[in-house]
Biopython code that builds the backbone (N, CA, C, O; Angstrom):
import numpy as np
from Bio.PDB.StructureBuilder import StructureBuilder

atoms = [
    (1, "UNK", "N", (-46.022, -29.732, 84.900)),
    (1, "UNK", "CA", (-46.478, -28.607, 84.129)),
    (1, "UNK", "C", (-47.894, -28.252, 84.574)),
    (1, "UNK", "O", (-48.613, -29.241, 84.714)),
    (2, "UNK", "N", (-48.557, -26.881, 84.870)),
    (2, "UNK", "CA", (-49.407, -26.259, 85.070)),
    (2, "UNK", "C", (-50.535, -26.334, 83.508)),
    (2, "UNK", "O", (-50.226, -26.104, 82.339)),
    (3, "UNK", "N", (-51.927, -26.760, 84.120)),
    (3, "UNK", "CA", (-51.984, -25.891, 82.918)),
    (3, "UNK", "C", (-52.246, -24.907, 82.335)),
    (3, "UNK", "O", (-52.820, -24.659, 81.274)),
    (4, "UNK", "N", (-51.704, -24.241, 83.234)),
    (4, "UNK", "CA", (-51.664, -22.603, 82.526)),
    (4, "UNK", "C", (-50.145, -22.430, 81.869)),
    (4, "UNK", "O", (-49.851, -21.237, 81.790)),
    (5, "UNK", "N", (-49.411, -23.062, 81.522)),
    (5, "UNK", "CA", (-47.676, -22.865, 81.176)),
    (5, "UNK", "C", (-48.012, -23.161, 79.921)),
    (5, "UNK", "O", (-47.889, -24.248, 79.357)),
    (6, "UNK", "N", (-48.710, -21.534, 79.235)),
    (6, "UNK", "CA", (-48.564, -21.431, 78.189)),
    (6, "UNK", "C", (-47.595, -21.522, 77.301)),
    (6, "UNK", "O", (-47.683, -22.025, 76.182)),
    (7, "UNK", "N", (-46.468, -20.935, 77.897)),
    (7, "UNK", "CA", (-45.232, -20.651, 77.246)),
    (7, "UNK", "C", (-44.310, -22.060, 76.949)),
    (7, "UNK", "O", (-43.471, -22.273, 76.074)),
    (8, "UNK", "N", (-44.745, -22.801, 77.888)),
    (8, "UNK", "CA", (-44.329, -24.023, 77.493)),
    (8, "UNK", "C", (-44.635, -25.230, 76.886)),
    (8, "UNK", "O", (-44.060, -26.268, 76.561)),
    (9, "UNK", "N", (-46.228, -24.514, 76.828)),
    (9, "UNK", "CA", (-47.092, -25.333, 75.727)),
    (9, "UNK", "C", (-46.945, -25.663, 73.894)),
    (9, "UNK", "O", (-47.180, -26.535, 73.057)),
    (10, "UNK", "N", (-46.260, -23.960, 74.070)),
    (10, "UNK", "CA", (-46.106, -23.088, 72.525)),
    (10, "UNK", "C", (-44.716, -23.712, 71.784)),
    (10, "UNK", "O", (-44.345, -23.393, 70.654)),
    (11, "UNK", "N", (-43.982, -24.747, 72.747)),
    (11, "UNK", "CA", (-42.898, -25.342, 72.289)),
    (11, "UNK", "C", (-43.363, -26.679, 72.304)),
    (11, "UNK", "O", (-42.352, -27.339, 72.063)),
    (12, "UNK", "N", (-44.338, -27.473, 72.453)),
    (12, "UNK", "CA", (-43.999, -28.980, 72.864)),
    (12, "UNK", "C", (-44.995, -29.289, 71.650)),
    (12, "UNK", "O", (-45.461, -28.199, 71.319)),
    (13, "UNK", "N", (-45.522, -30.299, 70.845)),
    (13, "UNK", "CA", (-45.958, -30.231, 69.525)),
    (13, "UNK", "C", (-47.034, -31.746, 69.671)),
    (13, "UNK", "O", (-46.415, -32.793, 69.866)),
    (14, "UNK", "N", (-48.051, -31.805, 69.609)),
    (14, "UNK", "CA", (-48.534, -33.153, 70.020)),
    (14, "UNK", "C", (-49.472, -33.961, 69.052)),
    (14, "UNK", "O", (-50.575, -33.540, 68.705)),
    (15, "UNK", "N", (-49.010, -34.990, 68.704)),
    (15, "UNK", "CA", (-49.434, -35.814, 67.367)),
    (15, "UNK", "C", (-50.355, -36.883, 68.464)),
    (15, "UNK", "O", (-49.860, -37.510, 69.401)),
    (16, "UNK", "N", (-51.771, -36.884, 68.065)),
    (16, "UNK", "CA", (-52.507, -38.160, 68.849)),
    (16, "UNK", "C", (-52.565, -39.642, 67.833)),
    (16, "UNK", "O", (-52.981, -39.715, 66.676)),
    (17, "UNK", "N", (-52.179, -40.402, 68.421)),
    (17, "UNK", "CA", (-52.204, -41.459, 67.461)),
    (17, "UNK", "C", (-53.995, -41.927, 66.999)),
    (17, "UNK", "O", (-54.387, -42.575, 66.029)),
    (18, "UNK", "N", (-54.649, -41.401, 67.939)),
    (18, "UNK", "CA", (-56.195, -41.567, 67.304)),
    (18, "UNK", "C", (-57.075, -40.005, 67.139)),
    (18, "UNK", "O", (-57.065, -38.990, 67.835)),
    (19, "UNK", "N", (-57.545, -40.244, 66.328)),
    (19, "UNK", "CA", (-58.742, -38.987, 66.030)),
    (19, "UNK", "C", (-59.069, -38.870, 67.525)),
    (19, "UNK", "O", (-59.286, -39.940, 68.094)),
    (20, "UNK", "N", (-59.152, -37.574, 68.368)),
    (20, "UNK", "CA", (-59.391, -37.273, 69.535)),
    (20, "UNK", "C", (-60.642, -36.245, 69.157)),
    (20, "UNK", "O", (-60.411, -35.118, 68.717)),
    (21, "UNK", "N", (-62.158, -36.808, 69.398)),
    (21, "UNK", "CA", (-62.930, -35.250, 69.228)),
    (21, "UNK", "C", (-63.770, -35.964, 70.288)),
    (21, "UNK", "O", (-63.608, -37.170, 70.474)),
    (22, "UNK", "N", (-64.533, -35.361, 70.886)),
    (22, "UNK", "CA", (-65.899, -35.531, 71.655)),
    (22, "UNK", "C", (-66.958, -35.105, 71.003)),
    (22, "UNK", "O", (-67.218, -33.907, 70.891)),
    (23, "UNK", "N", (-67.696, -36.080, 70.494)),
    (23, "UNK", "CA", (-69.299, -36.420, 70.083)),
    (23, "UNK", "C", (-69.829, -35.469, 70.256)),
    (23, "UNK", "O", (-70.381, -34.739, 69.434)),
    (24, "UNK", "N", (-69.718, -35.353, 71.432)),
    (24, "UNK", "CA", (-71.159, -34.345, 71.857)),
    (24, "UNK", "C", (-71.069, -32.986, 71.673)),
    (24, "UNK", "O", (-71.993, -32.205, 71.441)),
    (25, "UNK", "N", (-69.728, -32.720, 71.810)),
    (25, "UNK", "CA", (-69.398, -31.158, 71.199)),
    (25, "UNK", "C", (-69.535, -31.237, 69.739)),
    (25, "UNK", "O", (-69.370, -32.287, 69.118)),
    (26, "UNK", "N", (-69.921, -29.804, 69.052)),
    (26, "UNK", "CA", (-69.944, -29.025, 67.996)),
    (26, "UNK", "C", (-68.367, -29.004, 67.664)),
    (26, "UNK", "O", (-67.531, -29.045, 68.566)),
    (27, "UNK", "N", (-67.943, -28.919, 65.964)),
    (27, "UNK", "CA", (-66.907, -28.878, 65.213)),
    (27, "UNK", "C", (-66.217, -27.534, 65.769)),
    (27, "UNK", "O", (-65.003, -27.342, 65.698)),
    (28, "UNK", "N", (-67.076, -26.684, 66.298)),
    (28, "UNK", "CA", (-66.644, -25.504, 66.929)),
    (28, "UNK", "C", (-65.955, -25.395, 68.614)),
    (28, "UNK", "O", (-64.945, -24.735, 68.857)),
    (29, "UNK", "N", (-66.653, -26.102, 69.559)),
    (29, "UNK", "CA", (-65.760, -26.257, 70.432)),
    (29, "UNK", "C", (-65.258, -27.951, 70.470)),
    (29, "UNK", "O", (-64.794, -28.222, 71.577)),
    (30, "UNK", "N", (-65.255, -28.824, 69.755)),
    (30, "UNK", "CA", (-63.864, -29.299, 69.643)),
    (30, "UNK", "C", (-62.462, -28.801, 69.637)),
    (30, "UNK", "O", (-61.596, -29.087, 70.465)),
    (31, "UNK", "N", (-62.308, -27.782, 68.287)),
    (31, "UNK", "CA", (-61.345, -26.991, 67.970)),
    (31, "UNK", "C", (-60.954, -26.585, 69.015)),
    (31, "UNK", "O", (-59.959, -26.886, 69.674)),
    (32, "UNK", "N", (-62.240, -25.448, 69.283)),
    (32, "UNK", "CA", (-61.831, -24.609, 70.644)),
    (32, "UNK", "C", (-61.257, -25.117, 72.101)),
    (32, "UNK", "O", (-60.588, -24.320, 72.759)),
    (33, "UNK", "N", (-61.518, -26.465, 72.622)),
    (33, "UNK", "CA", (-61.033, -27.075, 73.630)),
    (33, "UNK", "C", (-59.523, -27.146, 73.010)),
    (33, "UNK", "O", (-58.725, -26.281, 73.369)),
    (34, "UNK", "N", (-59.068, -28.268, 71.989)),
    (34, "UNK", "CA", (-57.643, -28.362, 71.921)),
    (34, "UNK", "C", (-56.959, -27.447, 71.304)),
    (34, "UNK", "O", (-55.730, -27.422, 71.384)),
    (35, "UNK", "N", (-57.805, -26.369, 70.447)),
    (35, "UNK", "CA", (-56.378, -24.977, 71.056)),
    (35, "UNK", "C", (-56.614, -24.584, 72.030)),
    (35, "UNK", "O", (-55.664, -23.873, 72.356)),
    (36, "UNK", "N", (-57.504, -24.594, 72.943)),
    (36, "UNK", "CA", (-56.969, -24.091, 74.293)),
    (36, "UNK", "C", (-55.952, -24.442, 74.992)),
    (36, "UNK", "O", (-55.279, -23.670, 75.674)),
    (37, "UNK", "N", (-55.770, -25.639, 74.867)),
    (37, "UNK", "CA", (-54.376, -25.901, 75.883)),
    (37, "UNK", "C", (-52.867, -25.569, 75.320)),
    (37, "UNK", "O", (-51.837, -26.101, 75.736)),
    (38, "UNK", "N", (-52.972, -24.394, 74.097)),
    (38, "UNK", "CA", (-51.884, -24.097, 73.695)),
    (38, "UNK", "C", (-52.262, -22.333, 73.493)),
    (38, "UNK", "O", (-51.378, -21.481, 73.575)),
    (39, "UNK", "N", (-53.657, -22.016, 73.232)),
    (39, "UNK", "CA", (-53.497, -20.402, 72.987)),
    (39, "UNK", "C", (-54.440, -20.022, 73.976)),
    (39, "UNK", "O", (-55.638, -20.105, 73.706)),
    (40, "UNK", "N", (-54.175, -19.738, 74.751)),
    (40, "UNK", "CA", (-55.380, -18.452, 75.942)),
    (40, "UNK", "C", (-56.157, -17.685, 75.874)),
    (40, "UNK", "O", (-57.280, -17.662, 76.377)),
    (41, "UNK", "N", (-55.151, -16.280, 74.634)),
    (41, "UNK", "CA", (-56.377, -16.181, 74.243)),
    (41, "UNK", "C", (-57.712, -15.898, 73.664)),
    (41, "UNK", "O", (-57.777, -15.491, 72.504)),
    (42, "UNK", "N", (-58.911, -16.100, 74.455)),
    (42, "UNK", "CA", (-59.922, -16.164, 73.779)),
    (42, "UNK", "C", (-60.398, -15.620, 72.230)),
    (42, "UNK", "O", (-60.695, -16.448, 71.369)),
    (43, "UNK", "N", (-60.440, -14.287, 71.978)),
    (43, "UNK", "CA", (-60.442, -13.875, 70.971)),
    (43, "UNK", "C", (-59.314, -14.175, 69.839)),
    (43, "UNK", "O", (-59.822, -14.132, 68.718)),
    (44, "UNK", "N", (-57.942, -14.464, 69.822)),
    (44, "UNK", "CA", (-57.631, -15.049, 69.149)),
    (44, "UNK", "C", (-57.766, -16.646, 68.905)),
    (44, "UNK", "O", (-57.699, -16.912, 67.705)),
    (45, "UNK", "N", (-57.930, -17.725, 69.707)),
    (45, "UNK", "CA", (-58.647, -18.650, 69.121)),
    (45, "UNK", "C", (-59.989, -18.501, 68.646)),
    (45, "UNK", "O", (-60.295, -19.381, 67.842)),
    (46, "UNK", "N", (-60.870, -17.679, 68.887)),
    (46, "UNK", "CA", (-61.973, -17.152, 67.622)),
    (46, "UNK", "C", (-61.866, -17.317, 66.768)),
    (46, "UNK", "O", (-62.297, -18.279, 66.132)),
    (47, "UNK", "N", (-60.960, -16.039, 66.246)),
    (47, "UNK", "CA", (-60.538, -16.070, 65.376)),
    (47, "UNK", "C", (-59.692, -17.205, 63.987)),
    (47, "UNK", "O", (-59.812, -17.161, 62.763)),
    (48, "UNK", "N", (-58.849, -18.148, 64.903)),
    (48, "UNK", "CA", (-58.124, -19.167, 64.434)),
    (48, "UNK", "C", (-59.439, -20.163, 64.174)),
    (48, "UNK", "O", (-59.566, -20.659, 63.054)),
    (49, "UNK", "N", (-60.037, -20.338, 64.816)),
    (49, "UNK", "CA", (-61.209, -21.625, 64.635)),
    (49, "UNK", "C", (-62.194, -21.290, 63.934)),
    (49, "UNK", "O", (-63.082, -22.126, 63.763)),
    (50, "UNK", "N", (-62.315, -19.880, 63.294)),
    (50, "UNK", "CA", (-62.883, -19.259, 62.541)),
    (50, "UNK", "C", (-62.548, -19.863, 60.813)),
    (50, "UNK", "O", (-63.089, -20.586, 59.977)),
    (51, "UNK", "N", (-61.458, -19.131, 60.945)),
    (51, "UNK", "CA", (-60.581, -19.348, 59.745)),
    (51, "UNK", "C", (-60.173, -20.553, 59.874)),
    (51, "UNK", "O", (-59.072, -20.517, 59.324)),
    (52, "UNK", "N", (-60.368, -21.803, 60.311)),
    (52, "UNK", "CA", (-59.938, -23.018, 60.047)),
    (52, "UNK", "C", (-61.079, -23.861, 59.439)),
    (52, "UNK", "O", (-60.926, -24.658, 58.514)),
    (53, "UNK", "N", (-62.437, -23.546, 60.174)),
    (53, "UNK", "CA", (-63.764, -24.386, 59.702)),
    (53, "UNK", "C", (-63.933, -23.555, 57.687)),
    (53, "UNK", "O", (-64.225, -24.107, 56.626)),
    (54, "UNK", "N", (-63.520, -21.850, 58.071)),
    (54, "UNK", "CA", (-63.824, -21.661, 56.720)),
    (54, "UNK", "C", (-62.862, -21.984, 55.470)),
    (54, "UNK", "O", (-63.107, -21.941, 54.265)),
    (55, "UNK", "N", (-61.823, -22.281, 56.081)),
    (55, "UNK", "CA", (-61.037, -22.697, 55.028)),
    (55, "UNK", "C", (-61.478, -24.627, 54.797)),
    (55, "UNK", "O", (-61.479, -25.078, 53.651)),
    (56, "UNK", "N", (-61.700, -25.241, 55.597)),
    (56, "UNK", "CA", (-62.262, -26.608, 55.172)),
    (56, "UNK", "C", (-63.905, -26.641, 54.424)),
    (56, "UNK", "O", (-64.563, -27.562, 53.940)),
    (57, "UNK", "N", (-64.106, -25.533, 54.558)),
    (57, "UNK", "CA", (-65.642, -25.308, 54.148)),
    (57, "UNK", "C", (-66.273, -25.118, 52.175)),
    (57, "UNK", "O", (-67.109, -25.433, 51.328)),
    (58, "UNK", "N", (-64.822, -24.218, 52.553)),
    (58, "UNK", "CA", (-64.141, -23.852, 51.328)),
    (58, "UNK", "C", (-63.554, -24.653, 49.891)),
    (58, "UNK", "O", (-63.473, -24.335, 48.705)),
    (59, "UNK", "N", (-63.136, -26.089, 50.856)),
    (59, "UNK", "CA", (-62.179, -26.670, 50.425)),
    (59, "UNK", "C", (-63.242, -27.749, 48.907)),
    (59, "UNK", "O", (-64.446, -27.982, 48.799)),
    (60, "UNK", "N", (-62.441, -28.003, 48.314)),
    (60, "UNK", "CA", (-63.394, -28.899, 47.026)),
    (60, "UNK", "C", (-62.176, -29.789, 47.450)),
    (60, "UNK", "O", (-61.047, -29.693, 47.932)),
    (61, "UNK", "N", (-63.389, -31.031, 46.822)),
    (61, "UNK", "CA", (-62.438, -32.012, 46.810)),
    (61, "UNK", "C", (-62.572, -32.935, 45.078)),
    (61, "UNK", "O", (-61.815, -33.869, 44.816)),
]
sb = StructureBuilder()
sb.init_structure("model")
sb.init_model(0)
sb.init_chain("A")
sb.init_seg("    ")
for serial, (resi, resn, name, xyz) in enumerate(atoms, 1):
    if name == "N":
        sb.init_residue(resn, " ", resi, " ")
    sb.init_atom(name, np.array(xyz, "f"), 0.0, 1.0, " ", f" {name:<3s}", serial, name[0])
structure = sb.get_structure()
């Protein structure tokens, strides 16, 4: 698989058995790296990583 085979990305579903983030990146391109390897693009993962930090932002516990 390429990784550009978006289309075949958009079917395969991937559970990491450990918390996968890199330190050194921001909560913002964390996100943004691992939807990249499933949405291209750009402006709609904006958007999605937008609305994901504000809905946890949001969130009460």
């Amino acid at each position: 698989m390429k990784p550009d085979s978006y289309d075949i990305k958009s079917k395969i579903g991937v559970i990491f058995q450990e918390i996968a983030v890199f330190e050194e990146l921001t909560v913002y391109d964390n996100i943004d790296y691992f939807c990249g390897l499933y949405i291209k693009d750009k402006e709609l993962r904006k958007e999605y990583i937008e609305d994901a930090i504000e809905l946890v932002r949001n969130r009460r516990i």
